[in-house]
C-alpha positions, 0 to 999 in steps of 0.5 A: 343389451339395450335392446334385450331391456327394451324387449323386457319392457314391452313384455311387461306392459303387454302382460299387464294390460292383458291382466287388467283386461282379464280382470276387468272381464271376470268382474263385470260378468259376476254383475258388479255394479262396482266392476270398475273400482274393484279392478282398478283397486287390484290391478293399482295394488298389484303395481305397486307391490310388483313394481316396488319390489322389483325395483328393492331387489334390483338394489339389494338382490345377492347383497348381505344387507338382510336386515335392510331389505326384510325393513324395507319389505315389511313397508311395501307389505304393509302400505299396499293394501291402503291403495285397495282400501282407498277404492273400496271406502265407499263400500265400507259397511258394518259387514265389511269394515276398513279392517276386513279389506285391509286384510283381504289385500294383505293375505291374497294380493300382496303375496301373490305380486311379491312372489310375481316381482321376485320371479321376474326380476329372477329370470330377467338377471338371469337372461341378462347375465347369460348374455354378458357372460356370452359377449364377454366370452365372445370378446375374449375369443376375438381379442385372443384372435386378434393377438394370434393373427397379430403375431403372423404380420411381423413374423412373416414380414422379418423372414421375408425382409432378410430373403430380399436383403440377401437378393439386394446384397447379391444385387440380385435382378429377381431384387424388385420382383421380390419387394412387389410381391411383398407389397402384394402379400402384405396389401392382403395381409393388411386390408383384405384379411380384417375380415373374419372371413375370406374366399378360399380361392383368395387364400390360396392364391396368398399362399402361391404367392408366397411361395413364388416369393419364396422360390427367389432363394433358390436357384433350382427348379421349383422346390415346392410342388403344389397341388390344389383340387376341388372348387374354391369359389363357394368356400370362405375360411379363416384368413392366414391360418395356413401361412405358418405351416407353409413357413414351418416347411420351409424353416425345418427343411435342410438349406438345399432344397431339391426340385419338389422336395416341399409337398403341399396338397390341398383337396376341397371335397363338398364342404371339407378341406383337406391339406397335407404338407410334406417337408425333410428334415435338415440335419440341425432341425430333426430335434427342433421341429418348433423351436421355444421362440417359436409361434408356428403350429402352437398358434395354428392350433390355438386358431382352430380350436376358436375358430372351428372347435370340433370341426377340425383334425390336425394330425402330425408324423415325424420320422427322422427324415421327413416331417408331415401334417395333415389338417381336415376342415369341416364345414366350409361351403357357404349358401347359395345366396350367402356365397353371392353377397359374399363374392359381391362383397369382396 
């Protein structure tokens, strides 16, 4: 906001230093011998006028105190053309009395830089509301991304400590395993995803993770079969916007877990993802795919609509035995040179 005054300024000396120039050029070639305290008189009564009103505006504009800015706008109006007056009083003759340049500064000066400050303290509140209401916007979006992303942490953390407490009841060997993967999750989860964005290969790298961590529950081969296609280097996205729907097909998925029975997909094609997640349905979850306490796919959905409002579609088929999701993301690839700096970066 400083910087935009600081422009507005600047702005206003270069315009009057160019008026002053111009003023002074129309006179000196009309062969004035008084050029000089002509311009001088204009050019001090328009500051004057402008500034003065300018400046009443600012105090009293989209205020009800009428009564106090039409007083206070009568002295302005009246005072300023004792300034042109007072250069021109050598001038003074009995054609041209103090009354007559008194009245030429009232009728043609004054209202010209009234007019003139009204419309520049206009489109100065205007320019400068604008850009309040942008930031003020732009931190409500981050503040509601903030709470979002807040929200995954401690979800996916009580899952994931009641899977480990199971392993080290059981005094399961897979129990260490686990709680490094952990540490590990949580490492990206805690450090690396405060950026507003992330490299997609990073990201899927998270959810493998995960599903390794995940996998220690299960005593048959791989219950999740993942595919992933296309190249992830020169993308960056969103960090954690694909964990709750990972966690949602396991969570409405029966008990036991057949080898490939959770399908994900996930294909990059130039600068659009695309990722498919297929899960069955347990028997006590085909009427509760979102439980009410639940903050799954209602916060997905809540992110994509900040994040990559009308670059996105997220589709969902439910039948009574399988539950599947389809989500399309546009505009991924970042520049050469960005994805360089970026790669550096991180």
């Amino acid at each position: 906001m400083n910087r935009i005054k600081k422009v507005f300024t600047a702005v206003h000396v270069i315009l009057w230093i160019l008026l002053s120039l111009l003023v002074g050029f129309q006179l000196s070639g009309e062969d004035n011998p008084n050029w000089l305290s002509s311009s001088a008189s204009f050019i001090l009564t328009g500051l004057y006028v402008f500034y003065t009103h300018f400046f009443l505006l600012t105090r009293f504009l989209g205020k009800r105190r009428k009564a106090a800015y039409f007083l206070r706008l009568a002295g302005i109006g009246l005072t300023a053309p004792l300034i042109f007056l007072f250069f021109h009083y050598k001038t003074l003759s009995a054609s041209h009395s103090a009354f007559e340049y008194y009245m030429m500064a009232l009728i043609s000066i004054v209202p010209i830089f009234l007019f003139l400050s009204w419309l520049a303290r206009v489109t100065e509140n205007l320019v400068l509301n604008t850009i309040r209401k942008e930031q003020l916007e732009k931190q409500a979006v981050e503040a509601e991304l903030y709470y979002l992303k807040s929200q995954i942490n401690p979800h996916f953390l009580f899952n994931t400590l009641n899977n480990i407490h199971t392993l080290v009841y059981k005094q399961a060997p897979a129990a260490p395993d686990a709680v490094m993967q952990l540490a590990s999750l949580m490492r990206y989860m805690i450090y690396e995803s405060n950026a507003p964005t992330v490299p997609l290969s990073r990201e899927m790298d998270y959810l493998q993770d995960y599903v390794s961590l995940q996998q220690l529950r299960y005593k048959n081969s791989p219950v999740v079969q993942m595919e992933i296609a296309g190249e992830t280097g020169g993308c960056t996205i969103a960090p954690l916007l694909f964990i709750h729907l990972l966690e949602n097909a396991y969570k409405h998925s029966p008990a036991r877990l057949e080898p490939g029975d959770i399908k994900i997909c996930i294909q990059l094609k130039k600068d659009t993802l695309f990722l498919s997640i297929q899960n069955p349905v347990g028997n006590n979850q085909k009427n509760n795919l979102e439980e009410s306490g639940g903050i799954g796919l209602p916060n997905v959905r809540k992110r994509l609509q900040l994040l990559y409002p009308d670059k996105h579609t997220l589709e969902i088929t439910k039948s009574s035995d399988t539950f599947s999701l389809t989500l399309k993301i546009q505009g991924l690839r970042l520049p050469a040179n960005e994805t360089k700096a970026h790669l550096l970066h991180h």
